[in-house]
Residue, then its C-alpha position, 0 to 999 in steps of 0.5 A: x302643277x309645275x313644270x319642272x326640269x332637273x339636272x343630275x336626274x342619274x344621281x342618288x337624289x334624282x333618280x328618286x326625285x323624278x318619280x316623286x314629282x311625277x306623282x304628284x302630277x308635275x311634268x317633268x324634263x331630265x337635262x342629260x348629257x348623254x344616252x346613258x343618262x336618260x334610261x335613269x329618267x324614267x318616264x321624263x322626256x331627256x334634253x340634251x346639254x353640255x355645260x362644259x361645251x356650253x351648249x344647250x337647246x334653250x328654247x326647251x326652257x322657256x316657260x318652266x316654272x322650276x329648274x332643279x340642278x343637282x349635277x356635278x362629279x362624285x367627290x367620294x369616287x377615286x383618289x383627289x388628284x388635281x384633274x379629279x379635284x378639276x373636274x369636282x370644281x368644274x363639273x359644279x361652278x362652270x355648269x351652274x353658271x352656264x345654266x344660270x345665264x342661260x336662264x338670265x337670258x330667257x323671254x319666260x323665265x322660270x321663278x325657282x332654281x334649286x341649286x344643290x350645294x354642300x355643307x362643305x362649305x363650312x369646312x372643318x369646324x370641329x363642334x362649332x355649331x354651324x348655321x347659314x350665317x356661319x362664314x365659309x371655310x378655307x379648305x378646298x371643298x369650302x372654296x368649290x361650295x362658294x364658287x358653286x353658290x356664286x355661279x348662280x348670280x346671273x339668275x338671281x340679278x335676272x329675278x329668279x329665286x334661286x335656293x342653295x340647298x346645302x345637303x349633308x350626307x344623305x343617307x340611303x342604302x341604295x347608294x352614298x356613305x352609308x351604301x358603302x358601309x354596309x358591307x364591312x359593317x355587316x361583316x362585323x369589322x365596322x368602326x370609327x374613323x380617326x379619334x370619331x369625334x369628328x361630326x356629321x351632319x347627315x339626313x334620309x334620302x326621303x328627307x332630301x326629297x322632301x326638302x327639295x319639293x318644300x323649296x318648290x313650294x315656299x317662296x321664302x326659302x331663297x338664299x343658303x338652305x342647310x339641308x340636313x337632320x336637326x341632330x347631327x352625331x359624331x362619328x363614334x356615335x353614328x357608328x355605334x348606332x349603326x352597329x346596333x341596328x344592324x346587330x353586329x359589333x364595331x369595334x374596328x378602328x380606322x386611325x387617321x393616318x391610315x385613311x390619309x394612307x388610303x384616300x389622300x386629301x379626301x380622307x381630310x375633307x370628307x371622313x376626318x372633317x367635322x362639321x355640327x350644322x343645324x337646319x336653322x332656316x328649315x326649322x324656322x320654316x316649320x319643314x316637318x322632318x321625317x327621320x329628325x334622329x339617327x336611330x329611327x332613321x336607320x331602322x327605317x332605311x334599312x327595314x330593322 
């Protein structure tokens, strides 16, 4: 069994990652910033870090066998204003880089760092099928992904295999994209976003967590990992999929104007943006997906 530490631990995916590992008999750790973080470990001891003030209890890492680093500022919460899209970049390129030294610099380094990154980085690519090979896009997500990536140097120059896992949206209904749209699609007033031929690239939570402990486990998946279902659906299609297992029609329709109107920037790079992405690298690795199609994944996540 492994010991393991994990950043982010709060989050949507560390909060069913933490007692996923611990069931299985890993020791696990939460890196946490402050007290109100470490009631979400659960059973896992919290140690204490600041990555914007770069400070950290080094000697508590010595000796692991994996460190697992999710943190980073929600990119959907709030209006892009130029301190958000600060903090969105900061939260991920200055704090993965601080742990990365960090591990560098270590007597008993750990051999895996999991790093989360985004599909982001592709950016809006229409239906171009994307793959870990795919250059990187130009727009402001794309350009947070490559320094997020990048800021990982220092462990792998040190020896450490560091795996960039490119999630797409995960979907779950306790929190993410698909929490927020349960509500106005229960109410019958669901529909697409823009023209909906925009692609989303998207995969369960329980998938998402299996991924992360295959990573663990395989010592070939270093590098880019697109993290994602191997069909990824256009926006019409995931909306009417959504509205047919839920029941409920979905014939409201959000124009592209009136999302800019509402979110700005971020309407342009998270719901008008299209991004077709395959899993090339866990196909090839045999990763046995669970929910590979939308409908079954829906009906299984949301009990229909």
């Amino acid at each position: 069994m492994a010991k393991i530490i994990i950043s982010g631990a709060s989050g949507l995916i560390g909060t069913a990652l933490v007692p996923s590992l611990i069931s299985q008999g890993h020791t696990v750790a939460c890196l946490t910033r402050d007290d109100s973080q470490v009631k979400k470990c659960g059973n896992a001891p919290a140690v204490p870090w600041d990555p914007q003030g770069g400070k950290i209890d080094s000697a508590k890492l010595e000796g692991l066998d994996a460190v697992i680093h999710l943190a980073g500022e929600n990119v959907s919460s709030g209006r892009w204003t130029e301190e958000k899209k600060a903090r969105i970049r900061d939260s991920r390129v200055r704090g993965t880089g601080f742990l990365a030294e960090t591990l560098a610099r270590l007597a008993r380094r750990p051999k895996t760092f999991i790093c989360a990154s985004a599909i982001g980085f592709y950016g809006n690519r229409r239906d171009e099928i994307l793959r870990e090979t795919s250059a990187p896009g130009t727009d402001f997500l794309a350009g947070v992904c490559r320094e997020w990536e990048a800021a990982t140097l220092k462990a792998s120059e040190a020896g450490i295999r560091v795996a960039h896992l490119r999630f797409g949206v995960v979907l779950s209904p306790r929190g993410g994209a698909l929490a927020k749209l349960l509500v106005p699609f229960k109410m019958g007033v669901g529909g697409k976003v823009g023209d909906g031929k925009q692609y989303m690239s998207w995969i369960t939570l329980d998938d998402a967590i299996g991924v992360i402990e295959y990573a663990l486990k395989d010592e070939t998946l270093g590098g880019p990992v697109n993290v994602v279902a191997p069909k990824p659906v256009t926006n019409s299609e995931f909306t009417r999929t959504l509205g047919q297992v839920l029941g409920r029609p979905t014939l409201f329709w959000v124009p592209a104007f009136g999302a800019r109107l509402a979110f700005g920037e971020m309407a342009d790079e998270l719901l008008l943006s299209s991004a077709r992405v395959e899993p090339a690298r866990l196909q090839a690795a045999n990763y046995p997906f669970r929910y590979p199609e939308l409908e079954g994944a829906l009906r299984h996540l949301l009990s229909r």
